[in-house]
N, C-alpha and C positions, 0 to 999 in steps of 0.2 A: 525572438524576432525571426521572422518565416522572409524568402524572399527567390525565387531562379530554384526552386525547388530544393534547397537547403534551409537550414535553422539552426540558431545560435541560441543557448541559453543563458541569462543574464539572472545573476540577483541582486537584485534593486533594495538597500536601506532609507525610509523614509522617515524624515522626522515627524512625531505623532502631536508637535505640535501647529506645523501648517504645514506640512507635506512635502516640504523642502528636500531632493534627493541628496545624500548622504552622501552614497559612494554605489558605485556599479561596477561588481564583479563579472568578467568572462569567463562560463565554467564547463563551456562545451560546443561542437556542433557536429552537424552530421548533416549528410544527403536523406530527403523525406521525400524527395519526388512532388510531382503534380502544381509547379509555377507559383505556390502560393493559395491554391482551390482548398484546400483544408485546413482547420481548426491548428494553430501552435501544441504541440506536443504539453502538458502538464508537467510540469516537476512540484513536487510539493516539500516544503522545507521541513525540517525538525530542528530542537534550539535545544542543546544542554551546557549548564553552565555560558561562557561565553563564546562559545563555537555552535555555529550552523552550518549543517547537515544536509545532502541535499544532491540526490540521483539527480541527472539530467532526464532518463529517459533519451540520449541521446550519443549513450556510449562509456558514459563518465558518471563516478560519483567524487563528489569535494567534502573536504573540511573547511569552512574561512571564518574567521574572527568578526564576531559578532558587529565589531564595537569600530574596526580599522577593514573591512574586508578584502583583507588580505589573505591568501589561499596558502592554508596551514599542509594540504598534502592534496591532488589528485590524483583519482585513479581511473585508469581505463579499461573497460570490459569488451568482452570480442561481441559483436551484436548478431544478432539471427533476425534478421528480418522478412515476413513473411508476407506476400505480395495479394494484393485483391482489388483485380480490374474491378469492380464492382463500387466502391467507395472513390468515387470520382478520378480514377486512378493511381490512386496511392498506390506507393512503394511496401503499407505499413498493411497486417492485417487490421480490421475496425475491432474497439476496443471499447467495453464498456466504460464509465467516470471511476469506478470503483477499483478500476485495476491499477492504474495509476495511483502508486502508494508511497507514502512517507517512508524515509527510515526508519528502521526500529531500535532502539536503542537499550540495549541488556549490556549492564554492567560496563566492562573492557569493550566490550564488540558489538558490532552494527549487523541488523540483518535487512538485506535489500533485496526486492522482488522487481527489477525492472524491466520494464514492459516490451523490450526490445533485445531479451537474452534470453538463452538454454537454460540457465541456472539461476538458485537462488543464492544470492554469493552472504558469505558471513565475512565480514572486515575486521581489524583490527583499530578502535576508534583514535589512538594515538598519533598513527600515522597511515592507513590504511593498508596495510598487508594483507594479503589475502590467506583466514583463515579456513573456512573452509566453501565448496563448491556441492550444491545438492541438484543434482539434472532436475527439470521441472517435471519430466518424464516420471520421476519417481510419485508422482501424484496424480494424470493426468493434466489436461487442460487448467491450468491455474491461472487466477483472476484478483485472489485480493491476500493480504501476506497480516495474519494474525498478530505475527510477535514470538518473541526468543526469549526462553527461562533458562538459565545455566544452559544445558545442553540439547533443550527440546525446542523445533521449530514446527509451527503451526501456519497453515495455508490453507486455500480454499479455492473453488471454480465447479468445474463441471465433478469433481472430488474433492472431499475434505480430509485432511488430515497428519499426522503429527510424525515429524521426524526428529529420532536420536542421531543429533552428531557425533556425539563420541564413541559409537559402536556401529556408525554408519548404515542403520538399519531404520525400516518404515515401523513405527512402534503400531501404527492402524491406519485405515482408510475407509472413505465409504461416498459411493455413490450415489451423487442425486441428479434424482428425475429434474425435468426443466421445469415445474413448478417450485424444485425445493433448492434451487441455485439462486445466488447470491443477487438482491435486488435492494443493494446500497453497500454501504461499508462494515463490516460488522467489528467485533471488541470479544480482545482477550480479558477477562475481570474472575480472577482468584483460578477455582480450579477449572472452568470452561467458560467455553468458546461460545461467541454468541452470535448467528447468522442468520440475518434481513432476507427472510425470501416474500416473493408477493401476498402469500397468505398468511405467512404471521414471522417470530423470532423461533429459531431450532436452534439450542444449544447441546454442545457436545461436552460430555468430560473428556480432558486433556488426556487422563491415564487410559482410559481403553476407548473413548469413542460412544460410549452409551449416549444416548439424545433424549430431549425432551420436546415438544413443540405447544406452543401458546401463539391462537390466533390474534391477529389485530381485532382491538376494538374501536370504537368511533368512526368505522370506516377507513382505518389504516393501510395505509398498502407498503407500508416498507419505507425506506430512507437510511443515512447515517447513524450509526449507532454511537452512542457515550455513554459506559456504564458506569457508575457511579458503587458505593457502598450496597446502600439502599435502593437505590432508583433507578433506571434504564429510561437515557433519553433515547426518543427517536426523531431526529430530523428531516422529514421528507420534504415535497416538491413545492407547497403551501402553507404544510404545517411543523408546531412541533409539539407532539407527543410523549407525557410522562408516565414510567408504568411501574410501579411497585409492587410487592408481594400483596396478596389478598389480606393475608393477618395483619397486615399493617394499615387496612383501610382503617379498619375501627378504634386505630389508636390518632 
């Protein structure tokens, strides 16, 4: 809810049998500037077991109970917010759909890339403590938050690439031209990274950073990515796009 140049963020449970509001959580707000002239901030949820997950983008990440949404622990992050008379005068810099990202959820711990902090913070999913804190500096310009295996966190933007928490070191990096930046959401799936640029999917392996890149077919230009086993959706602006291994046409 936007309104005097502030915004509240609310999660809404609705019944999936006539849409009957459940219950409405209050899980955040902050100053966004600009009277209401720009789009409500995104949070987007994660669900495991019966707790929902869930960055404001506005200062704060929650835990709340699925079922009763009741708010199992919040927490508050310091915000850096970055100013651009340019975008109807926002307070906020402009922000591609793709940055605004889910929690990630590995194991015990949550890792969160919100769109309005220095860091990528690692939580604790019990209660949320704060495990550990990666400047975003460590990557440059970051855009969209891959996902956390045991101790390795993966990111992407104007650079991609993988950081060791437990030895607090950048394991790789690498930089891409604006053709080969991120143009949808992309998916972490077994041993790499898979990233939607306008001309096709670039994945990276996780361990050192080597790439591959496969053009769009049918006229593809990029969208959401969901990898699958076998198959790699893509969801872009009109369509949706299935792409498998070449050896598995013939079968």
């Amino acid at each position: 809810r936007r309104s005097f140049g502030f915004e509240d963020c609310y999660l809404y449970c609705l019944s999936t049998f006539n849409g009957r509001m459940l219950f409405r959580t209050h899980l955040g707000s902050a100053s966004t500037g600009t009277f209401g002239s720009r789009r409500p901030t995104t949070a987007m949820a994660a669900v495991r077991g019966d707790t929902v997950y869930l960055c404001t983008n506005l200062g704060s990440v929650a835990a709340v109970s699925a079922y009763t949404g009741a708010v199992r622990w919040l927490r508050l992050y310091d915000r850096s917010v970055d100013g651009d008379p340019g975008d109807n005068g926002s307070t906020r810099k402009r922000v591609n759909p793709w940055a605004f990202n889910a929690v990630q959820i590995s194991g015990d711990r949550l890792a969160i890339l919100p769109m309005d902090s220095d860091s990528v913070l690692v939580l604790a999913a019990d209660d949320g403590r704060s495990v550990h804190a990666v400047p975003v500096d460590e990557f440059g310009e970051v855009e969209t938050l891959f996902g956390m295996e045991k101790d390795v966190l993966c990111v992407g933007g104007e650079e991609i690439g993988c950081y060791e928490l437990g030895e607090d070191r950048l394991i790789w990096s690498a930089h891409l031209a604006e053709e080969e930046r991120p143009f949808g959401r992309g998916a972490w799936a077994g041993d790499r990274l898979y990233l939607p640029t306008r001309n096709g999917v670039t994945s990276f392996r996780v361990s050192d950073g080597s790439r591959n890149e496969t053009s769009w077919e049918a006229g593809g230009s990029g969208g959401n990515l969901v990898a699958l086993p076998e198959q790699l959706f893509v969801a872009g602006v009109d369509s949706v796009a299935v792409y498998v291994r070449k050896a598995e046409l013939w079968n």
